[in-house]
C-alpha positions as CSV (number, residue, x, y, z in Angstrom):
1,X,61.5,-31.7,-194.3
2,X,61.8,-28.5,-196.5
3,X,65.0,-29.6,-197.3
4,X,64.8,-33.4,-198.3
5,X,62.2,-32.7,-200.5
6,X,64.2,-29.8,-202.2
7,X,67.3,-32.2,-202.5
8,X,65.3,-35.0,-203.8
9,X,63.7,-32.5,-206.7
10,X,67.7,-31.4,-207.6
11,X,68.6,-35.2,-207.8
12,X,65.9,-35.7,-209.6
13,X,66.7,-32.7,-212.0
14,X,69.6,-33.8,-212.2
15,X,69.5,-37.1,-213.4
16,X,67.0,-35.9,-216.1
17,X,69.5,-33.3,-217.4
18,X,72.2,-36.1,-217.1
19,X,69.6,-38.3,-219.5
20,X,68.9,-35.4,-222.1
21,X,72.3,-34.6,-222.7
22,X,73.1,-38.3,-223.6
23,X,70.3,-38.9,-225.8
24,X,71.7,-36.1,-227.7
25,X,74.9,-37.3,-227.7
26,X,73.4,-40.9,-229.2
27,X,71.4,-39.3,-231.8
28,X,74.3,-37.2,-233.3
29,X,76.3,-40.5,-233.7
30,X,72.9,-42.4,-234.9
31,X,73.7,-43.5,-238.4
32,X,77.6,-43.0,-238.2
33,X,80.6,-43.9,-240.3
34,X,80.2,-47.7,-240.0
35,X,77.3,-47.9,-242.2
36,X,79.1,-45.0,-245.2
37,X,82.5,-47.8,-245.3
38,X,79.6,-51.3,-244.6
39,X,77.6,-50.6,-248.3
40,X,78.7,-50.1,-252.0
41,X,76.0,-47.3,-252.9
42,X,74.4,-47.3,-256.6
43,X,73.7,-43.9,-257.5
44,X,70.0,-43.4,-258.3
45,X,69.2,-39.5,-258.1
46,X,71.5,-37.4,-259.2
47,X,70.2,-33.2,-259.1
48,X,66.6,-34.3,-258.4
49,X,66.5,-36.4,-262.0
50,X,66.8,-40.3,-261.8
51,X,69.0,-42.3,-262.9
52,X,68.4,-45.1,-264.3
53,X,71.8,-47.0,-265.6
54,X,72.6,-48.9,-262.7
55,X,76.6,-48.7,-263.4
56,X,77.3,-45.3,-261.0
57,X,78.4,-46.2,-257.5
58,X,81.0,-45.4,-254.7
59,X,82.7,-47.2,-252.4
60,X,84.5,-45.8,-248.8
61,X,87.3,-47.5,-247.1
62,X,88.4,-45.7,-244.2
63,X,92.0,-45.3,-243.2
64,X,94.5,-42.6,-242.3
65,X,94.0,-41.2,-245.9
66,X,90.2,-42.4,-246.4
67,X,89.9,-43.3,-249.9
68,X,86.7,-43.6,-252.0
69,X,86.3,-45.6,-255.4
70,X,84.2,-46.2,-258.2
71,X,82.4,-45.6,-261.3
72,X,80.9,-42.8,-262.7
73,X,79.0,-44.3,-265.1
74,X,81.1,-45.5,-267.6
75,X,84.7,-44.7,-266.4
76,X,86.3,-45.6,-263.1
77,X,86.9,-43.2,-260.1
78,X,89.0,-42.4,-257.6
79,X,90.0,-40.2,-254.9
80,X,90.2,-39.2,-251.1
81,X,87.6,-37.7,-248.7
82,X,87.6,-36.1,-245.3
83,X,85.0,-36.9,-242.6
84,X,85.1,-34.1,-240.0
85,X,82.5,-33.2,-236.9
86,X,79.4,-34.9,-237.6
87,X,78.6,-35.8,-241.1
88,X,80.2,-33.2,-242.5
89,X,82.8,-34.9,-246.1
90,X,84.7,-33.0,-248.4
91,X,86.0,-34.8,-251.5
92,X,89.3,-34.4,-252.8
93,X,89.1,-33.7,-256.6
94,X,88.8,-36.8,-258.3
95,X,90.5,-39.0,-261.2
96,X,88.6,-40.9,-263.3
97,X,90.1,-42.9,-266.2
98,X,89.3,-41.6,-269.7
99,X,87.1,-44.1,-272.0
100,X,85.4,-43.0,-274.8
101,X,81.7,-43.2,-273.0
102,X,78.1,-42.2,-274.5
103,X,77.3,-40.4,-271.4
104,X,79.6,-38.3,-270.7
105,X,77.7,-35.3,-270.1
106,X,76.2,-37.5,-266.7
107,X,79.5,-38.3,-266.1
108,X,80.8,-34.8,-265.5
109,X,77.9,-33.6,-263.4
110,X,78.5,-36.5,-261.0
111,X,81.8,-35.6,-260.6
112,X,80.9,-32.2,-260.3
113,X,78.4,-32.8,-258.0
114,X,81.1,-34.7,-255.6
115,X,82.9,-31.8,-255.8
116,X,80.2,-29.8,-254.1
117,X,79.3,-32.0,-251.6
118,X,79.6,-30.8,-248.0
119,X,77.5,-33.2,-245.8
120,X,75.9,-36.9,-245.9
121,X,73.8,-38.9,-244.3
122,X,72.2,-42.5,-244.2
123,X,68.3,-42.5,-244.4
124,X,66.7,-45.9,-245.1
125,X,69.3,-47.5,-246.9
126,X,70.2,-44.8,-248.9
127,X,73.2,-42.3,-248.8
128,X,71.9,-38.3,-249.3
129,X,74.6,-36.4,-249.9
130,X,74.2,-33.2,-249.5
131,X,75.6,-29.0,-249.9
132,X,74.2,-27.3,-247.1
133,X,70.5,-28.1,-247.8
134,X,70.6,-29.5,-251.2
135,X,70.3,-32.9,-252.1
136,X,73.0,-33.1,-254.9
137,X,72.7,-37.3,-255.1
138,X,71.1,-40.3,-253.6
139,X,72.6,-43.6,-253.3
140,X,71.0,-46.7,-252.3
141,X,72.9,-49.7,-250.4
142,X,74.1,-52.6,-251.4
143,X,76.2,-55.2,-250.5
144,X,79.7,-55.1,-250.8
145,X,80.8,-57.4,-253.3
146,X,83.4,-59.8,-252.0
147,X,86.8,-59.8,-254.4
148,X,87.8,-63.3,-256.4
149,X,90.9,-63.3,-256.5
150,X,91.0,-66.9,-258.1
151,X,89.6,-66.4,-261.5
């Protein structure tokens, strides 16, 4: 009897060990890819100050080279980006066309701010990416605009 009930407590062990370690599996993946490349995201916070011209914004498409495009405010970017373990991104450096704009300066610190960036994630509709610790800009969702190629 000793012994049914001790392998009935292992089973049970067991399969509760079996259930924790794919919950954790889940919640790693919780938020994934899918949702970076399913969203244009509008820049709204950029160093912890807000930004209010709505023209900033990013777009991922994911490939063999995954490429990410743009606007920084005023001119157009472009560039690549690795995605690597579990939303961890590094940005390639970045070309942006060269129009004369008023705010340049804003510009430039997004840019540089790209540069820095070492992991994301999706909270609430909005894209946090981050350097270590520091959220470096906030993007919120938005629907991907489809392309007219008619007019």
């Amino acid at each position: 009897m000793k012994n049914l009930n001790r392998c009935f407590i292992a089973i049970v062990l067991l399969m509760l060990l079996s259930n924790c370690s794919s919950t954790k599996k889940q919640t790693a993946f919780t938020g994934g890819s899918e949702l970076l490349y399913a969203n244009q995201w509008n820049l709204i916070e950029l160093n912890s100050t807000p930004v209010t011209s709505g023209k900033a914004r990013l777009l991922f498409f994911p490939g063999q080279v995954s490429r990410v495009s743009g606007n920084a405010g005023c001119n157009n970017l472009t560039g690549t980006f690795d995605l690597t373990g579990v939303n961890f991104i590094h940005f390639s450096p970045l070309v942006t066309t060269r129009m004369a704009c008023i705010e340049a300066t804003r510009e430039q610190e997004f840019t540089e701010a790209l540069g820095q960036v070492n992991n994301w994630s999706i909270v609430n509709n909005q894209l946090l990416l981050n350097n270590d610790k520091i959220l470096l800009a906030r993007l919120t969702a938005a629907p991907v605009k489809p392309i007219n190629l008619a007019q």
